[in-house]
N, C-alpha and C positions, 0 to 999 in steps of 0.2 A: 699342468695345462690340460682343460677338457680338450675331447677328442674333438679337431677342427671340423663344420661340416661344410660339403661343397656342395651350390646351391643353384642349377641352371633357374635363370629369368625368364621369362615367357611372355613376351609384351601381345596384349589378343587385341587387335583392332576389327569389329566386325566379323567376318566371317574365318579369321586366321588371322597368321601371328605376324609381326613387322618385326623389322629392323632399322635403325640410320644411324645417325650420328648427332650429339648435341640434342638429342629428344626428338629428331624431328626423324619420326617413323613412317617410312614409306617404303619400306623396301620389303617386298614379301617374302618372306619365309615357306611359309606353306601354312597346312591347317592344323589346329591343336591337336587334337584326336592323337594324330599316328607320331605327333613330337613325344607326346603323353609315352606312349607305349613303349618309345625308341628307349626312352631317357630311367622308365621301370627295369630294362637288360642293361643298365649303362651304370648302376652300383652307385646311384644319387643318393646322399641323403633324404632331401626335400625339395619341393619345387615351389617357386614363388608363380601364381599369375596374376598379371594385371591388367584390368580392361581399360586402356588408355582413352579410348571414347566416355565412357562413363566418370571417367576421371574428370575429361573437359567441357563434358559438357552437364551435369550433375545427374545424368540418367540413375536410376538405381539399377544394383547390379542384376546381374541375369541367372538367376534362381537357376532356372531348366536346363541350363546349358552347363553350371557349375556344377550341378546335380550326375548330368549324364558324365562327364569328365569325372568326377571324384570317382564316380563304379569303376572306373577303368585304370584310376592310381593306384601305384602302389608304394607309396610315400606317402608322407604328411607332406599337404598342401596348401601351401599359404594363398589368400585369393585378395584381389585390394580395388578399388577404383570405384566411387559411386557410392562409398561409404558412408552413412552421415545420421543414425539411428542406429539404437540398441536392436530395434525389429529387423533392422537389415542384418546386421549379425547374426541375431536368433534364426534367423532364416540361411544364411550362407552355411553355418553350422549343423543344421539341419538337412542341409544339401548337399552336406559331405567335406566342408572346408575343416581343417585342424588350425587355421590358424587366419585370422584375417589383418590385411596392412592396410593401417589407417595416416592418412597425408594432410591433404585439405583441409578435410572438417578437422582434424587436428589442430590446427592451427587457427582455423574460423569459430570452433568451438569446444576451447582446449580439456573441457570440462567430461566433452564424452570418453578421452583415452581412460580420469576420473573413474565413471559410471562404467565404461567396457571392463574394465578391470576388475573393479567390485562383483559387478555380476559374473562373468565368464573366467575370472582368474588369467595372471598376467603372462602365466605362460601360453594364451592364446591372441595376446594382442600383440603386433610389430607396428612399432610408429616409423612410419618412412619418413625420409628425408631427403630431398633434393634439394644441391646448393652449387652455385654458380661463382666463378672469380670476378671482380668485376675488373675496371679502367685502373681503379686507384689499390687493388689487391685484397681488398676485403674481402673476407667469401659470405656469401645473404643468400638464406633461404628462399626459393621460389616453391609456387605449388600451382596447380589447376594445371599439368604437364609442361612446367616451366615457362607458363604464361604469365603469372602473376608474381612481382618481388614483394616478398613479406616485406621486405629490410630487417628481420631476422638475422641473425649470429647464430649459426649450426650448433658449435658448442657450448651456448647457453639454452638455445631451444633442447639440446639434447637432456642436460639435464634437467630444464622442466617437466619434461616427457617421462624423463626416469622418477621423477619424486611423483609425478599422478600417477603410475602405475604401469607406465609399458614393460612389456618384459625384452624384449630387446630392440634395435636400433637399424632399421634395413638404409646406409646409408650410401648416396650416391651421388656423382659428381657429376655434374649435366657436361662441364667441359670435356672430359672423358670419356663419354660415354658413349658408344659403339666406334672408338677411335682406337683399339685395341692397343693402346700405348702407357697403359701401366696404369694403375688405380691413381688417385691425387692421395699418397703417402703421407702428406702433411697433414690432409685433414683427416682423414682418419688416426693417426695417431691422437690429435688433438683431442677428436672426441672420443675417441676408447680413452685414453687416461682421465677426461674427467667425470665418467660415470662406471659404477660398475656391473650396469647390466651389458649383455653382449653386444656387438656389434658385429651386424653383416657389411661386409666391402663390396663396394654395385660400380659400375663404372669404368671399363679402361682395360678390363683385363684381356689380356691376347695372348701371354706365354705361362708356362705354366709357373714360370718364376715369379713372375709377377703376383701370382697365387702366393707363392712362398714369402714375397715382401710383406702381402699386406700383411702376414700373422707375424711375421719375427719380424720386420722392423717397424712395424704401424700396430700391432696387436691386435688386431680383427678378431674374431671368434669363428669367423664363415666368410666363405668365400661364393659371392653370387658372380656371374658370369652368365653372356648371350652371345655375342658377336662371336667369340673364339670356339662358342661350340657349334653354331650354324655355321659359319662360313672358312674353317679348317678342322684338319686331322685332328684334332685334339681334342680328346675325350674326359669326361668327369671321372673314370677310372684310372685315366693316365695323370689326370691333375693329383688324385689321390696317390699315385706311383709316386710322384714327383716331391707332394709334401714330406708321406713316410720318408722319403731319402732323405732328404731336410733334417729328419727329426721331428717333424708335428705328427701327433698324434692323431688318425683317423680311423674313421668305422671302414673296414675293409674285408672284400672276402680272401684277398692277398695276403691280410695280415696273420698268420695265426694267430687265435682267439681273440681274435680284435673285436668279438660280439655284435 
């Protein structure tokens, strides 16, 4: 097994970052800046952010701002929202992003993940995915921040996504989501077994077990988390404690030679 990575969220609405539940972020955190700096002493892998304004409303994303953040990381930084151009890429990449998550226009025009790939190489593109349970138990893609239903199927969109060229899967449950009650285990199972690029688990997680479900019994590759790191004790070093004790393998300064 590659070594799991744990992966704080970072929802930036405006002037700082949100939180709620079910997508609907209102609830303020503070401002990026000093989460940025917290989460550099806190033995992260990588940090995902995503401009949920730009997301719903189709703004392009905000160069200057992703530019001034990236000087200040010290991780690879995935950035997503407002995505919808190869120029927008060349630009966020130039701004200091390692990695950009593409949603919407994914699915509005599946053909850029395609074109992202070829040019920039897959190991810089993440196709997200958000998917909601419905009445009748089906799970169907939404996008535009869970405003719009594709009528998509997660685990076929995923591996559409995987055969144009994304390099992995940032996938997440809107049901779950800042409800800190455990990832939705079934579907990420689902879609980690039927593609074989990585999959990140988004959504639900509050304990650090829950971290540990989603790799040994859902097979996740990464584990992204917000709510459990904003609003309790528990830290992406101690998540990292918790897997090693598992048996999953993670980059650690805990670990000897864990590199």
């Amino acid at each position: 097994m590659l070594k799991v990575r744990v992966i704080p969220s970072l929802l930036w609405k405006g002037p700082g970052l949100v939180k709620g539940v079910g997508f609907n972020s209102w609830r303020r955190v503070g401002p990026v800046l000093p989460a940025i700096k917290v989460y550099n002493a806190r033995d992260v892998d990588e940090l995902v952010l995503l401009d949920i304004v730009a997301s719903q409303t189709g703004e392009a994303p905000d160069y200057v701002t992703v530019a001034d953040l990236s000087n200040e990381c010290a991780v690879p930084l995935t950035v997503g929202g407002g995505i919808c151009r190869l120029e927008q890429i060349v630009a966020l990449l130039h701004a200091g992003a390692d990695k950009v998550s593409i949603n919407s226009s994914a699915v509005e025009r599946p053909e850029l993940i395609n074109q992202a790939a070829a040019k920039f190489g897959a190991q810089c593109i993440v196709a997200s995915i958000d998917a909601r349970r419905e009445t009748d138990d089906r799970v169907v893609v939404w996008i535009r921040s869970a405003t719009q239903d594709t009528g998509r199927d997660p685990v076929e969109w995923a591996r559409e996504l995987a055969d144009r060229g994304a390099g992995e899967i940032l996938l997440t449950s809107i049901d779950r989501d800042g409800t800190m009650q455990g990832y939705d285990l079934q579907l990420i199972e689902r879609v980690s077994a039927a593609i074989a690029i990585p999959v990140i688990a988004s959504g639900g997680a509050g304990t650090y077990q829950h971290l540990v479900d989603a790799v040994l019994k859902a097979g996740a590759s990464a584990v992204a988390a917000a709510s459990m790191f904003h609003f309790t004790e528990q830290t992406p070093s101690g998540a990292k404690q918790a897997l090693h004790a598992a048996g999953i393998p993670v980059r650690s300064t805990f670990v000897a030679g864990s590199g």
